[in-house]
C-alpha positions as CSV (number, residue, x, y, z in Angstrom):
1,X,28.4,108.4,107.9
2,X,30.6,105.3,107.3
3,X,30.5,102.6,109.6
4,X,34.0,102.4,111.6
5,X,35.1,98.9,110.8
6,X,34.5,100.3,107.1
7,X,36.5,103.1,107.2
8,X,39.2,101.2,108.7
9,X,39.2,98.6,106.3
10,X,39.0,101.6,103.7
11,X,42.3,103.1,104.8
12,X,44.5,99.3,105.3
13,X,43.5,98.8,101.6
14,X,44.5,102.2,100.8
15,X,47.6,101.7,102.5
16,X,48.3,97.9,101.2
17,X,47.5,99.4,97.7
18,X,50.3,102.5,98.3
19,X,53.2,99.9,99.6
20,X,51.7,97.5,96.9
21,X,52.6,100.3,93.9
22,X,55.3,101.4,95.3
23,X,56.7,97.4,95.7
24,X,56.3,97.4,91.7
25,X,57.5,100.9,90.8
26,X,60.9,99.6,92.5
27,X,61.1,96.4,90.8
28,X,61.5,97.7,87.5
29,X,64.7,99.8,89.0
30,X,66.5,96.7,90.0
31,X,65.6,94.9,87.2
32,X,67.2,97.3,85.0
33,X,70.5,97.0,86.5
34,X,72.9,98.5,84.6
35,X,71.1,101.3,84.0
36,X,73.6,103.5,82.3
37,X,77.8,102.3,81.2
38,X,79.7,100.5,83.7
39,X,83.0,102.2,84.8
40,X,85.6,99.4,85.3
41,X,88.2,102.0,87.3
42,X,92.0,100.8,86.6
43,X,93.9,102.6,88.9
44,X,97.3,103.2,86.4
45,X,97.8,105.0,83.5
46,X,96.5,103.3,79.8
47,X,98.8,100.8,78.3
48,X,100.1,98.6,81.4
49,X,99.6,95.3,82.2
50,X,96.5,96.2,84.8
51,X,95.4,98.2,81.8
52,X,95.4,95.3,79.0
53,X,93.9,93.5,82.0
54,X,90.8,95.4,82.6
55,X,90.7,96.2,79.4
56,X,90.0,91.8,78.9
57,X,87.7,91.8,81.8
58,X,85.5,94.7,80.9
59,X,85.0,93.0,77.2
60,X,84.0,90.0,78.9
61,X,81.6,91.2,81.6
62,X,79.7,93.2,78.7
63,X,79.3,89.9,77.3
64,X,77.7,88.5,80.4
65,X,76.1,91.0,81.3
66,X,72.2,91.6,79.3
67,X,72.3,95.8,78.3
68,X,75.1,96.2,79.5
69,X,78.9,98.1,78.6
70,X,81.4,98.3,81.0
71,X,84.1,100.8,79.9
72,X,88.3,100.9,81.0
73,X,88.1,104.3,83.2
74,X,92.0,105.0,83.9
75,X,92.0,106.8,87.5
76,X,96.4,106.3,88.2
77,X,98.2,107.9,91.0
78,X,99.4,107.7,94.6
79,X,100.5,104.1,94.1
80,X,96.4,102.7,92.9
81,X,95.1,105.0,96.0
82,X,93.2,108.1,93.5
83,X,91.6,105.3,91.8
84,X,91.1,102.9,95.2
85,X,89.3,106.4,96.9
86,X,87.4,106.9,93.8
87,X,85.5,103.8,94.1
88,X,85.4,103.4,97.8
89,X,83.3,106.4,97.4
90,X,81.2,105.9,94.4
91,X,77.5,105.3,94.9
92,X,77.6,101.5,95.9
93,X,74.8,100.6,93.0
94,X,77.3,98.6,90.8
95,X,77.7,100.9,88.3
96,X,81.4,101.5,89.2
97,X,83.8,99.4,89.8
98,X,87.6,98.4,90.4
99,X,90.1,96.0,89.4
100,X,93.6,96.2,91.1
101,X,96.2,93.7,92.5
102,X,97.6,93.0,96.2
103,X,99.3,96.7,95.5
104,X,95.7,98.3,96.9
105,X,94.8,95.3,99.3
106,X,97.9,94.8,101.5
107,X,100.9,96.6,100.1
108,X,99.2,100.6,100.5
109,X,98.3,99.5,104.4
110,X,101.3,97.7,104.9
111,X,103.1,101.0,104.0
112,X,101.0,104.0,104.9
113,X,99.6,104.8,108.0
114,X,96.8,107.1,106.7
115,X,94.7,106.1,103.1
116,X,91.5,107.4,101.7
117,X,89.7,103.7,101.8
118,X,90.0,100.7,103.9
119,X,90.6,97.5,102.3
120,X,87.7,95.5,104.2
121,X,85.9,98.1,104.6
122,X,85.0,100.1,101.6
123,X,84.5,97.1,98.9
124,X,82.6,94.5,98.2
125,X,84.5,91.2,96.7
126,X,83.0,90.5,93.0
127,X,86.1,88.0,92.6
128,X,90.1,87.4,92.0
129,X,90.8,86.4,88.1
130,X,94.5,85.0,89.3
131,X,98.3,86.4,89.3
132,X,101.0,88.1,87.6
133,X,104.6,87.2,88.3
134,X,107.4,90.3,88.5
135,X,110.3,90.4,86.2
136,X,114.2,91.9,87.3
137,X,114.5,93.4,83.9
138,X,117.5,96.1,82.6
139,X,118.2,98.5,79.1
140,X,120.6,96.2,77.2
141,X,123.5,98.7,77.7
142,X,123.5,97.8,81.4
143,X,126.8,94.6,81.8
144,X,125.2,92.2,83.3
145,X,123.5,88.9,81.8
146,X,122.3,87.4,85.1
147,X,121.2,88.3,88.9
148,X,124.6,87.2,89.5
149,X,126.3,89.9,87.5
150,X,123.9,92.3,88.6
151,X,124.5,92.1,92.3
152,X,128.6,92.4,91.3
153,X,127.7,95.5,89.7
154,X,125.6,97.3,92.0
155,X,128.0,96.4,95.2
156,X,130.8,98.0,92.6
157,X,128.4,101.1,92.5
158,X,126.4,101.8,96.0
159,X,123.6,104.1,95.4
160,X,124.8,104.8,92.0
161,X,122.2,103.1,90.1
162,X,117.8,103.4,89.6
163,X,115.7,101.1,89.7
164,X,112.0,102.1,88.3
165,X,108.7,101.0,89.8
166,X,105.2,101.4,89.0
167,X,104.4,103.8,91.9
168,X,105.4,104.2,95.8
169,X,104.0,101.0,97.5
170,X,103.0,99.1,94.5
171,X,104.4,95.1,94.4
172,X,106.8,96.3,91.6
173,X,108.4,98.7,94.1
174,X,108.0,95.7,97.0
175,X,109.7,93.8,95.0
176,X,112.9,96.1,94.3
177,X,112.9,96.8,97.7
178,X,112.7,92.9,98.7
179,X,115.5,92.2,96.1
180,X,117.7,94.5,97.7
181,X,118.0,93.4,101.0
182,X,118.0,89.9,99.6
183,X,121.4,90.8,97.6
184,X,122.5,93.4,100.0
185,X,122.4,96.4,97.6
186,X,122.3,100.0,97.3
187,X,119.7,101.1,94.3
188,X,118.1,103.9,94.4
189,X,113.7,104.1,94.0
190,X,112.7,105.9,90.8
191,X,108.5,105.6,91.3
192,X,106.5,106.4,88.1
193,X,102.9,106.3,87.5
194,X,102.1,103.1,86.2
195,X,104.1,100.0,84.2
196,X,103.6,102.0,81.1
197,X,105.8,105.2,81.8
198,X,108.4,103.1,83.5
199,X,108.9,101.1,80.7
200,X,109.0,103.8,78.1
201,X,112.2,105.3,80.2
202,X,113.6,101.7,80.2
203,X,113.5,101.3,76.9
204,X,114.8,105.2,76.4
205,X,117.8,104.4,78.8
206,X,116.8,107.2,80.8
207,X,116.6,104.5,84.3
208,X,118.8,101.2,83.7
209,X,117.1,98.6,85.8
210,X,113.0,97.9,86.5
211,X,110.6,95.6,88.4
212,X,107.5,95.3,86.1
213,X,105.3,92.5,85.2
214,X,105.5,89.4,82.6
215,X,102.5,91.2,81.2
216,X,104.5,93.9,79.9
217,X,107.8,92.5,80.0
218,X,107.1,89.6,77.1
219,X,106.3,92.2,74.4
220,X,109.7,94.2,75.0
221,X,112.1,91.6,75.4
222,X,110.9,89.5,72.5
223,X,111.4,93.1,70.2
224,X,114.9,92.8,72.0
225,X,114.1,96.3,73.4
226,X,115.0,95.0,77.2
227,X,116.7,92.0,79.0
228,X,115.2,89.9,81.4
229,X,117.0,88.5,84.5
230,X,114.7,87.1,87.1
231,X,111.3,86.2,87.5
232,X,109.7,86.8,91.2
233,X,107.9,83.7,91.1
234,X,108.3,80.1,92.4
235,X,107.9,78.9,89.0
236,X,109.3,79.9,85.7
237,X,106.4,80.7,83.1
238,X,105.5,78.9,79.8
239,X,106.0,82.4,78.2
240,X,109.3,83.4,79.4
241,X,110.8,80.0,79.5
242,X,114.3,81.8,79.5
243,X,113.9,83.3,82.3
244,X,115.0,81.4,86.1
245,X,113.1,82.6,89.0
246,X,115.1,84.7,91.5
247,X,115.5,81.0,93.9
248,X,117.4,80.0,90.8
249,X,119.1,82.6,90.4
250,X,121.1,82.8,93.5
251,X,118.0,84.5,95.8
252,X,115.9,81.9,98.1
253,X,113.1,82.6,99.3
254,X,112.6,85.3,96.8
255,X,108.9,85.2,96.2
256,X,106.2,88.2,95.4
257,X,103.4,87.9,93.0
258,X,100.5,90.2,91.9
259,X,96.7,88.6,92.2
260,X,94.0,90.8,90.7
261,X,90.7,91.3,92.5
262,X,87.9,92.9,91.0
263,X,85.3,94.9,93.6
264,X,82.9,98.0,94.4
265,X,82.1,100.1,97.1
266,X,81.0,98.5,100.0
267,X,76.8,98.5,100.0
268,X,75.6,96.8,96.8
269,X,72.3,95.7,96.6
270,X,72.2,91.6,97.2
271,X,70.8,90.9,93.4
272,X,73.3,94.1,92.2
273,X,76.2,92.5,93.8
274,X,75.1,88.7,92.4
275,X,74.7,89.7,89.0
276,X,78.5,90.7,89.1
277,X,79.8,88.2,91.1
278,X,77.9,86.0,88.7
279,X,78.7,87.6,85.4
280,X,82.8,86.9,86.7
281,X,81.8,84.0,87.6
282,X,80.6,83.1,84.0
283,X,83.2,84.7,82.3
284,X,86.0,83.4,83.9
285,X,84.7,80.3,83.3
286,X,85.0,80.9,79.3
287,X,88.2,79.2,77.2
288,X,87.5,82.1,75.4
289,X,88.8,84.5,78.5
290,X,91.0,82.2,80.2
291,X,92.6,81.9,76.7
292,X,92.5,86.1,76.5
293,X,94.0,86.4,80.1
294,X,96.8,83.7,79.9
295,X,98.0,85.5,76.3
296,X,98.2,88.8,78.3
297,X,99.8,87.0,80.8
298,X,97.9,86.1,83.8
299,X,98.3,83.1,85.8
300,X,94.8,82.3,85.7
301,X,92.8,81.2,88.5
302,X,89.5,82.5,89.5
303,X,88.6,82.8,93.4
304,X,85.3,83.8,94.7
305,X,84.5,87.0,96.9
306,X,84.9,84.7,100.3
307,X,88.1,84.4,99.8
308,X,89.5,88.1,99.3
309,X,89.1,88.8,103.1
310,X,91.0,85.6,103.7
311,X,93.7,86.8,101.6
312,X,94.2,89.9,102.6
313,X,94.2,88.9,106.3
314,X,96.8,86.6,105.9
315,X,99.1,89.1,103.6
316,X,99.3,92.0,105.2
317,X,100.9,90.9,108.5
318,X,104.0,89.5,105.8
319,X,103.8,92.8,104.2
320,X,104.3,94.9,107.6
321,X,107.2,92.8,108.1
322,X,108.6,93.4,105.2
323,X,108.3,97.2,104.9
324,X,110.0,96.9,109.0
325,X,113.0,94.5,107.7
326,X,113.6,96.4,104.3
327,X,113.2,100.0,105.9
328,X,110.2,100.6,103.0
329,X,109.3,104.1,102.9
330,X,107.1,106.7,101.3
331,X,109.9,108.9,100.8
């Protein structure tokens, strides 16, 4: 028979050697991270500017990232929300993640009492890349060569003419709703799913007037395909030099712009969630990205995760007040 303090000493280094192999047999697992594709979820249809956008960061996360590919997954609808729920509940091992503008954070719970996420609440920060401006564009055919014109036109027609948006509470349909209680005009809401379809019955004459982004814009009005009236920034822009910003144009105060945050669901690991944040980080950090985001249109500036709760804190308050002044609604 084995003495007692030998049998006890048997079974700690038993035990120590268990917790000891199973320590190693987990290290391998989160040293592997990514251990399969990385879905970079873009919560509008393929060929807008968030696409062309994620498309530019998922290239250059696969760069900074050792094994890994992070692939465009398109998930539009319900104004970012389908994509915004798909993440928020999505295994939180950084294997999926999302990249959408102040649309998702503050714009969605400024407007809608009940959503399938919570924008503190269901994500993890990885970081903000920087902003897009919002262009007042028209179809050529529409009379009017200015905001000025514009305004003349639309009091001359109440409710008679659309204005198309990328989806119900998204900032392009903030911002129609924002220009027309700045002007005092009747237009009437057309929502589409995403910057892409919207354009594409802008161009087809099918809705005269629009509220989409620089990112999309530029392409169509150098191919003379559109006109450009207004920018919804508080600066013009080195690539539509052209065009005044709506405080020049007759409209102070007139200021809305989109800034892109990347995340994932809430829960990452702590050396999951650094890789990413560092792999942003890094790439952001590149001339050849900045370069790649500021061609696509971005106003570059990158912004670490500490910041996207500070942001959205002090947004959304100015966002409830604006769907109260402008009488913004889902319907």
């Amino acid at each position: 028979m084995k003495p007692l303090r030998a049998t006890l000493f048997t079974r700690r280094l038993a035990v120590g050697t268990l917790a000891a192999a199973a320590a190693l047999a987990a290290w391998p697992a989160l040293a592997a991270f990514p251990e399969r594709p990385i879905n970079l979820v873009v919560p509008y249809p393929p060929g807008g500017a968030a696409d062309v956008l994620g498309r530019i960061v998922a290239r250059h996360l696969t760069t900074q990232i050792a094994g890994s590919n992070v692939i465009v997954d398109n998930k539009a609808g319900a104004g970012t929300a389908v994509g915004a729920q798909a993440v928020a509940q999505a295994a939180p091992d950084g294997h999926t993640l999302l990249i959408s503008s102040n649309t998702t954070w503050t714009m969605n719970p400024a407007l809608k009492s009940r959503l399938p996420y919570d924008t503190l609440k269901s994500f993890d920060a990885v970081g903000t890349i920087g902003g897009i401006p919002l262009v007042l564009i028209t179809h050529p055919s529409v009379q009017a060569s200015n905001v000025k014109e514009l305004v003349a036109l639309a009091k001359a027609q109440p409710g008679k003419l659309n204005y198309a948006s990328f989806g119900i509470g998204t900032s392009s349909h903030f911002a129609g709703e924002m220009f027309k209680a700045a002007a005092g005009v009747d237009l009437v809401h057309v929502p589409y799913k995403g910057s892409a379809p919207a354009m594409q019955d802008l161009i087809g004459g099918q809705v005269p007037i629009a509220f989409d982004t620089n990112v999309a814009t530029a392409p169509q009005l150098a191919a003379g395909k559109i006109k450009a009236l207004a920018l919804t920034s508080s600066r013009r822009l080195a690539g539509l030099p052209g065009v005044p910003t709506m405080a020049e144009a007759g409209l102070p105060g007139f200021e809305l712009t989109a800034w892109i945050t990347v995340v994932a669901p809430r829960g990452l690991p702590d050396a999951v969630r650094g890789t990413l944040v560092k792999a942003l980080a890094d790439a952001m950090a590149t001339p050849a990205m900045q370069a790649d985001l500021a061609k696509a249109g971005l106003d570059v500036g990158y912004e670490p995760p500490a910041t996207f709760e500070a942001r959205v804190a002090r947004e959304l308050p100015v966002m409830r007040e604006l769907v109260k002044k402008a009488g913004i609604t889902v319907d």
